[in-house]
VOGU-598634 format. One record per residue (C-alpha): residue in three letters; x negated, y, z negated. Coordinates in nm, 4 decimals, always signed. Last residue first. Layout:
VOGU-598634
+-----+----------+----------+----------+
| res |        u |        v |        w |
+-----+----------+----------+----------+
| ALA |        X |        Y |        Z |
...
+-----+----------+----------+----------+
end
This chain:
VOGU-598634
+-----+----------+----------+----------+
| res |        u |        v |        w |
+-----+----------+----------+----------+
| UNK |  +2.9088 |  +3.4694 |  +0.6650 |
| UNK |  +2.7566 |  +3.7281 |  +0.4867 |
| UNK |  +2.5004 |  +3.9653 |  +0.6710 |
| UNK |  +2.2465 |  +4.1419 |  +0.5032 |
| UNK |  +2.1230 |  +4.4524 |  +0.6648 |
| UNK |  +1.8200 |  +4.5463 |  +0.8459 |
| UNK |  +1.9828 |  +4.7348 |  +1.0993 |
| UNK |  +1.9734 |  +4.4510 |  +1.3610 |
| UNK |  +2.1417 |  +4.2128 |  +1.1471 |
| UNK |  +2.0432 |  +4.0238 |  +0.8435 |
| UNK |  +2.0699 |  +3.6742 |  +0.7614 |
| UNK |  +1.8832 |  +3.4992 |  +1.0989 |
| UNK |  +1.6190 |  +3.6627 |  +1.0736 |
| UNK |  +1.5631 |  +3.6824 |  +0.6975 |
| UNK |  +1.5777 |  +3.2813 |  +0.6789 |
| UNK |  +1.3269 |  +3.2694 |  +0.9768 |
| UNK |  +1.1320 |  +3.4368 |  +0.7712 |
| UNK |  +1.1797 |  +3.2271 |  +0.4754 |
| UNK |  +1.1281 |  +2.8853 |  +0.6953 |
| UNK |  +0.8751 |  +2.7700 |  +0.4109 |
| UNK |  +0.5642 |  +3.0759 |  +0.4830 |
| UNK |  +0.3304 |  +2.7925 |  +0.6797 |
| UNK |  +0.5909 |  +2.6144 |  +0.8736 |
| UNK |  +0.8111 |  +2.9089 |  +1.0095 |
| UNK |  +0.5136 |  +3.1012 |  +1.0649 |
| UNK |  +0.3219 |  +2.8524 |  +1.3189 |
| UNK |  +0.6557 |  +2.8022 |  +1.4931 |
| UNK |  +0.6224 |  +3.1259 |  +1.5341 |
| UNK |  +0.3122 |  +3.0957 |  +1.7087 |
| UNK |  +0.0768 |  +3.4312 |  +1.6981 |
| UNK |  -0.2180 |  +3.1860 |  +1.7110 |
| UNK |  -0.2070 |  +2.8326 |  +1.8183 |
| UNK |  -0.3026 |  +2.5939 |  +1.5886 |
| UNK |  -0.4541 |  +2.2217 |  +1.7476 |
| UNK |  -0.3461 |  +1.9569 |  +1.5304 |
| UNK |  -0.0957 |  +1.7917 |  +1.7700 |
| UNK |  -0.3585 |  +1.8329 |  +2.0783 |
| UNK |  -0.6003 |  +1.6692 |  +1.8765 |
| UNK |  -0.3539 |  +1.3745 |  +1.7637 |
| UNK |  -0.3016 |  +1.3181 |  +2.1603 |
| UNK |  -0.6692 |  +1.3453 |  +2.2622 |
| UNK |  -0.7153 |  +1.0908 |  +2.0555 |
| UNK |  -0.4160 |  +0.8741 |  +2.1250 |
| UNK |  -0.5274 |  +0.8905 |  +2.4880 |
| UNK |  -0.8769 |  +0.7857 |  +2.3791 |
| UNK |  -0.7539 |  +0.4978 |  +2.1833 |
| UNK |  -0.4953 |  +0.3863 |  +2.4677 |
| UNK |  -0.7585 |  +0.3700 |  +2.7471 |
| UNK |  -1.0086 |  +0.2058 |  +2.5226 |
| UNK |  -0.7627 |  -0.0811 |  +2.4623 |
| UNK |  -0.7244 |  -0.1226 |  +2.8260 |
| UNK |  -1.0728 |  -0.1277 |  +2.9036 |
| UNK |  -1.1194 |  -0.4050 |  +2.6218 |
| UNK |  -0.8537 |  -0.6106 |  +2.7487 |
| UNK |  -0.9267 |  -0.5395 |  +3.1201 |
| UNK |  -1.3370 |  -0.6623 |  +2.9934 |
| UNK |  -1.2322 |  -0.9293 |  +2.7934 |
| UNK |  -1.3102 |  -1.2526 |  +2.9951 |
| UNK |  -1.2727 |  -1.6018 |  +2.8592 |
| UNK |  -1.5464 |  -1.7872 |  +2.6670 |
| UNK |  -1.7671 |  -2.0644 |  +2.7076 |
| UNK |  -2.0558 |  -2.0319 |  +2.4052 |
| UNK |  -2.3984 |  -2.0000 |  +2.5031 |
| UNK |  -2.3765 |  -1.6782 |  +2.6349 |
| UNK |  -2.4962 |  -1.5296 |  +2.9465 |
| UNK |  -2.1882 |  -1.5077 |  +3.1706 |
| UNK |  -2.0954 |  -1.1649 |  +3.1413 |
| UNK |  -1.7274 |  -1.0569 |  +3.1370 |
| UNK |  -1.8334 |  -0.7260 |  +2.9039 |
| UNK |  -1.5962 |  -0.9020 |  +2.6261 |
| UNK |  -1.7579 |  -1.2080 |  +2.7089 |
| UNK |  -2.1318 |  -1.1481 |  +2.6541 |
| UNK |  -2.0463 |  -0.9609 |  +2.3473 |
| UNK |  -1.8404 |  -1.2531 |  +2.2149 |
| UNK |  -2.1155 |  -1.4859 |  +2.3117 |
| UNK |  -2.4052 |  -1.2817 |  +2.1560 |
| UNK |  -2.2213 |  -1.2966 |  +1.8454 |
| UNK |  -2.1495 |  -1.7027 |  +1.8751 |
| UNK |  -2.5159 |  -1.7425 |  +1.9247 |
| UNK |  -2.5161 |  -2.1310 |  +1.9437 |
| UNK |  -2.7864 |  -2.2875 |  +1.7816 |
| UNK |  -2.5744 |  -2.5286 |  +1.5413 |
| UNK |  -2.3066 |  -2.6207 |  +1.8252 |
| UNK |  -1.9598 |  -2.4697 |  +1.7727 |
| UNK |  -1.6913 |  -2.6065 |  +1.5635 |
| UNK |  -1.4760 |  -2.8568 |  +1.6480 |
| UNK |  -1.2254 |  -2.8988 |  +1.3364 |
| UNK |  -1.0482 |  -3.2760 |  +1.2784 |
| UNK |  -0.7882 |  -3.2737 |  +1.4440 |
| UNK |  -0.4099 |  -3.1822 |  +1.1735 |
| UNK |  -0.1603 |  -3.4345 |  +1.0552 |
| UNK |  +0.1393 |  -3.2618 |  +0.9234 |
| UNK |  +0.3017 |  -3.4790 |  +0.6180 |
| UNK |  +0.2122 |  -3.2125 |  +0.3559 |
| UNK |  +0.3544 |  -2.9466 |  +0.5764 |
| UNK |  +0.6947 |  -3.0290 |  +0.7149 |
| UNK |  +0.7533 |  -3.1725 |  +0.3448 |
| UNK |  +0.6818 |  -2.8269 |  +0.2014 |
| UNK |  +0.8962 |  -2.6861 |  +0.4925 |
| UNK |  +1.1551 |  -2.8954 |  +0.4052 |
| UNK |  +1.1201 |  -2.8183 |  -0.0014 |
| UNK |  +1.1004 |  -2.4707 |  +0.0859 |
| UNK |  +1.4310 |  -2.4944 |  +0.3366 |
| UNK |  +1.6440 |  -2.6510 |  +0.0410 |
| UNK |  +1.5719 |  -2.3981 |  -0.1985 |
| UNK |  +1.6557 |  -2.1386 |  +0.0071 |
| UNK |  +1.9556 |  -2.2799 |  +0.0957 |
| UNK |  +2.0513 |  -2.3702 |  -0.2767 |
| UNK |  +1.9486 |  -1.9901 |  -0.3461 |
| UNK |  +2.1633 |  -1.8813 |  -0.1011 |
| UNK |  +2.5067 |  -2.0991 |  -0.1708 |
| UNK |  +2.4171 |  -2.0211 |  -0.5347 |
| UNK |  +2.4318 |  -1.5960 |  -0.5365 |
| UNK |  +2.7878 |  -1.5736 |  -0.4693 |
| UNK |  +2.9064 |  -1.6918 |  -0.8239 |
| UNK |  +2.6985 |  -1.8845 |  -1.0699 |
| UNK |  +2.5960 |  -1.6359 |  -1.2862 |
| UNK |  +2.2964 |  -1.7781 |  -1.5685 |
| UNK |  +2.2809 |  -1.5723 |  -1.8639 |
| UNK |  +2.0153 |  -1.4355 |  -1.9931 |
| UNK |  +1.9432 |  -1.4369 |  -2.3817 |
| UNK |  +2.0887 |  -1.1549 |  -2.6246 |
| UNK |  +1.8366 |  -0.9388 |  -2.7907 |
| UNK |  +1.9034 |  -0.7947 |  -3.1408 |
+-----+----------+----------+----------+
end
């Protein structure tokens, strides 16, 4: 037989009353916010030729735009560096022991550090 929930009323009120409290104020903040009315570009503006235009900090489009050119030059600085970064992570070197250690589950390194130099097991 199932039983039906029951309601605990101990540390978890104070929260939820807060919580409660701050959606209904934000809900209020909201519905009573009066926003412009939208601008909106002119109908035979190229707004895809403009971004170009401004990211290369030419002044050919027909919509007034800032300059992106550091932006975008600094953006390409940081993809090609983290590039050349993940390349130089996957690289393998051969005759690594690091190499070995990953690829065989540390069970060499295991036997190196368990036996000694006769080839013996060594207990701790």
């Amino acid at each position: 037989m199932t039983t039906k929930p029951e309601l605990k009323l101990g540390s978890h009120l104070v929260p939820g009353l807060a919580a409660a409290a701050l959606f209904v104020v934000m809900g209020a903040a909201f519905l009573s916010a009066t926003l412009p009315a939208p601008q909106g570009f002119a109908e035979d503006a190229n707004i895809t030729a403009s971004i170009g235009y401004a990211m290369f900090n030419l002044d050919l489009g027909d919509v007034a735009a800032e300059s992106f050119l550091i932006a975008f030059e600094t953006i390409d600085i940081l993809l090609v560096a983290a590039l050349v970064g993940a390349v130089m992570l996957a690289r393998r070197e051969s005759g690594d022991r690091t190499m070995t250690v990953l690829t065989d589950g540390g069970r060499r390194l295991r036997e190196t550090l368990t036996t000694d130099s006769d080839g013996e097991e060594v207990d701790d």
